[in-house]
C-alpha positions in Angstrom: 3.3 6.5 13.1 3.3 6.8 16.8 6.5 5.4 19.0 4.5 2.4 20.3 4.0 0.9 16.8 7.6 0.8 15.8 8.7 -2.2 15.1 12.0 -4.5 16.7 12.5 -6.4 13.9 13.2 -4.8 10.2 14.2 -6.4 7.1 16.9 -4.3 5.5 18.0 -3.2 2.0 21.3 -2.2 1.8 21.9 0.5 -1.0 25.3 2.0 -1.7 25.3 5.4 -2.3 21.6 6.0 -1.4 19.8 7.3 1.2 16.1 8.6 2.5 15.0 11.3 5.0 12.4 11.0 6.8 9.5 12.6 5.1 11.1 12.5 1.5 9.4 9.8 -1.1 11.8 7.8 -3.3 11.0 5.7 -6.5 12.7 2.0 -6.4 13.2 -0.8 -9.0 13.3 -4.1 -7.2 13.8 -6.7 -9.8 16.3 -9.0 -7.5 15.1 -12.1 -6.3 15.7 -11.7 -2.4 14.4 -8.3 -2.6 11.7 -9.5 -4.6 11.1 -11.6 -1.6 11.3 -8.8 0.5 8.7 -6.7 -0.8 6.6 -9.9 -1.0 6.5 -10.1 2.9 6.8 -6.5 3.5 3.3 -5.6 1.5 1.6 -9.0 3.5 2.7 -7.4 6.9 3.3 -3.4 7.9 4.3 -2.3 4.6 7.8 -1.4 6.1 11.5 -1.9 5.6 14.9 0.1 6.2 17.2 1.6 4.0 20.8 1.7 4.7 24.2 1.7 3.1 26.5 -1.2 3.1 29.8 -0.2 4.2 33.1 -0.1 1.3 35.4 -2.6 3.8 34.5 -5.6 3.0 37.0 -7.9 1.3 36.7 -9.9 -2.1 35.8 -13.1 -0.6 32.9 -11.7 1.9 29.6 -11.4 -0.2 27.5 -10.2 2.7 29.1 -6.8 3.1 29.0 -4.6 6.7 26.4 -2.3 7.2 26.4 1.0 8.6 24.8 1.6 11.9 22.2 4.1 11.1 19.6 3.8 8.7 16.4 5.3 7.4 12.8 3.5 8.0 10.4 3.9 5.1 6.7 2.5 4.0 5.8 1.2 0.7 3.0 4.0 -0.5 2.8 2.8 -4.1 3.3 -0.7 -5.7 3.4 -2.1 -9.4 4.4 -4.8 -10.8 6.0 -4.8 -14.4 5.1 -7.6 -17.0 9.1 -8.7 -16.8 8.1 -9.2 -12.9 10.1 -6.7 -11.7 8.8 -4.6 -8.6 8.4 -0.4 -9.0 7.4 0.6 -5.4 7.6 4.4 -3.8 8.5 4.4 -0.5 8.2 7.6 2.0 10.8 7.6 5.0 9.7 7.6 8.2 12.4 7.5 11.1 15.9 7.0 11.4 16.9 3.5 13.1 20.4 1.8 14.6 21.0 -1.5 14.7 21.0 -3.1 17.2 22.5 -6.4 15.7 21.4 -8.4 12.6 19.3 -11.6 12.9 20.3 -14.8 11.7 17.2 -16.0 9.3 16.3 -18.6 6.6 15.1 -15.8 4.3 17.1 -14.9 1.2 17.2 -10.9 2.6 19.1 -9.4 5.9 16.6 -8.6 9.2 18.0 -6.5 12.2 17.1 -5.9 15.9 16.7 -2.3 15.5 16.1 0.9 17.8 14.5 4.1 17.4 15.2 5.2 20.4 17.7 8.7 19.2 15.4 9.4 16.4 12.0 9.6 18.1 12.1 13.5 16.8 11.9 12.1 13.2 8.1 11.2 14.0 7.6 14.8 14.7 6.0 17.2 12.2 7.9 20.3 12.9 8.7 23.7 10.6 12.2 24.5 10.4 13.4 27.9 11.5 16.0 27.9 9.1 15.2 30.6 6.2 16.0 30.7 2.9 18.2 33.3 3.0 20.8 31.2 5.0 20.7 28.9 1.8 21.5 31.0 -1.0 25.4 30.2 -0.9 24.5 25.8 -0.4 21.8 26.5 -3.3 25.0 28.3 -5.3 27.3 26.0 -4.9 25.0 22.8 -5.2 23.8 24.3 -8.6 27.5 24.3 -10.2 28.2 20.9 -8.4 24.9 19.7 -10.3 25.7 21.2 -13.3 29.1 19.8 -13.3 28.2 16.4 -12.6 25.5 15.8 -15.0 22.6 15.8 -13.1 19.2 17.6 -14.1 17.7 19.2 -10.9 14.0 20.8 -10.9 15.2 24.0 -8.4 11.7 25.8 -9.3 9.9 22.5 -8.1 12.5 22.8 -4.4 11.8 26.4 -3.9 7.8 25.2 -3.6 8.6 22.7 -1.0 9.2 23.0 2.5 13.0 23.9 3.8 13.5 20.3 5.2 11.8 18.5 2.4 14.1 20.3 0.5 17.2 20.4 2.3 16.7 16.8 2.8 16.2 16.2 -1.2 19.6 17.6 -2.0 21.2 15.5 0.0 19.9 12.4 -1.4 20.1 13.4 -4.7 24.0 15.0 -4.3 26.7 13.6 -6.1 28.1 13.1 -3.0 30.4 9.9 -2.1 28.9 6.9 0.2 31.2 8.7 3.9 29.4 12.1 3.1 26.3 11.1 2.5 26.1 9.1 5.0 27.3 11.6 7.7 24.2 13.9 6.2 22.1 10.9 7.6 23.3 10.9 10.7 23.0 14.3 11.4 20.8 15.2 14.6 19.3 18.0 13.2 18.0 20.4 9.9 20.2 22.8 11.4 23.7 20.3 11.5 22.5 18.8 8.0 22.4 22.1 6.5 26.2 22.8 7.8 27.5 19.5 6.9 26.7 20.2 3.3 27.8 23.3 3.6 31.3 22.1 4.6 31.0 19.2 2.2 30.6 21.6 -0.5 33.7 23.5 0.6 36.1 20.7 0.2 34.5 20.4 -3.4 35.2 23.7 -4.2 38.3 24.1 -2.3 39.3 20.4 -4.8 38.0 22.4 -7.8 40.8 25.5 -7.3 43.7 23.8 -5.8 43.8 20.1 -7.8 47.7 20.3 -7.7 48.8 16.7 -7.1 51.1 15.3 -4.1 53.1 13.3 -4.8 
């Protein structure tokens, strides 16, 4: 997608604890209504609409929570609909976005003024320097962060990808909380995303040896 044919406008879905990279794919079940409606419009115009994490402040009587600033733009690249009408779409990220400010609409889903404008590099196919080499402690400690949390990850599959695709797929899948992950969005660079989780992990670790209680 080229600069010119961004878009101002962008209906957003607000996830908690999820996030997409640019040039990652993720599988979605959209089975509410507004979202239903969403996807409706979205697949009769550019196929396009941003992910972003709602923020864990608001208070029990505010149903529309805050949103994050920066989110991740993505395009619907597969679509099916399930006999119980729910939706099971994949969508690819495409660039990062901030908001600019949210829109005040009739629709039953949240639209934003958004900008591209510190993200532009997202649009750029680019291999990383990085090697795998500098990994080997991240993959390490992912693996027995994985393993301790429950999750199943195909490492075999990773290894066959390319170092952002992968680096990027970690992060998304992590067990990590809502603050981290989002701080692994929001990282300018491969470079500063492979570091943060690097540091993330650390504190993990550091909680798995030391879990004396203050009190």
């Amino acid at each position: 997608m080229k600069k010119e044919n961004l878009p101002n406008i962008l209906p957003v879905f607000p996830l908690s604890n999820f996030i997409i990279f640019p040039n990652t794919s993720v599988p979605l079940n959209i089975f509410e209504p507004r979202y239903i409606d969403m996807i409706n419009d979205s697949m009769k115009s550019n196929k396009l609409i941003g992910m972003i994490q709602p923020k864990n402040t608001q208070s029990d009587n505010d149903y529309t929570p805050k949103l994050y600033q920066v989110g991740c733009m993505g395009k619907i690249t597969a679509f099916k609909e399930t006999d119980d009408k729910r939706y099971l779409i994949e969508l690819k990220g495409i660039i990062r976005f901030q908001i600019n400010k949210e829109i005040k609409t009739n629709k039953k889903y949240r639209e934003c003024e958004v900008n591209f404008k510190n993200y532009y590099e997202d649009l750029i196919e680019k291999k990383a320097e990085l090697k795998f080499s500098d990994l080997d402690l991240i993959f390490k400690d992912l693996k027995s962060l994985f393993e301790k949390r429950g999750f199943i990850v195909n490492w075999k599959a990773l290894e066959n990808q390319s170092l952002d695709e992968t680096i990027n797929a970690l992060a998304m899948a992590s067990p990590f909380t809502l603050e981290e992950k989002q701080a692994l969005l929001e990282a300018q660079s491969l470079d500063v995303r492979k570091t943060k989780i690097a540091k993330i992990l650390n504190t993990y670790s550091f909680d798995q040896y030391n879990n004396t209680t203050i009190q």
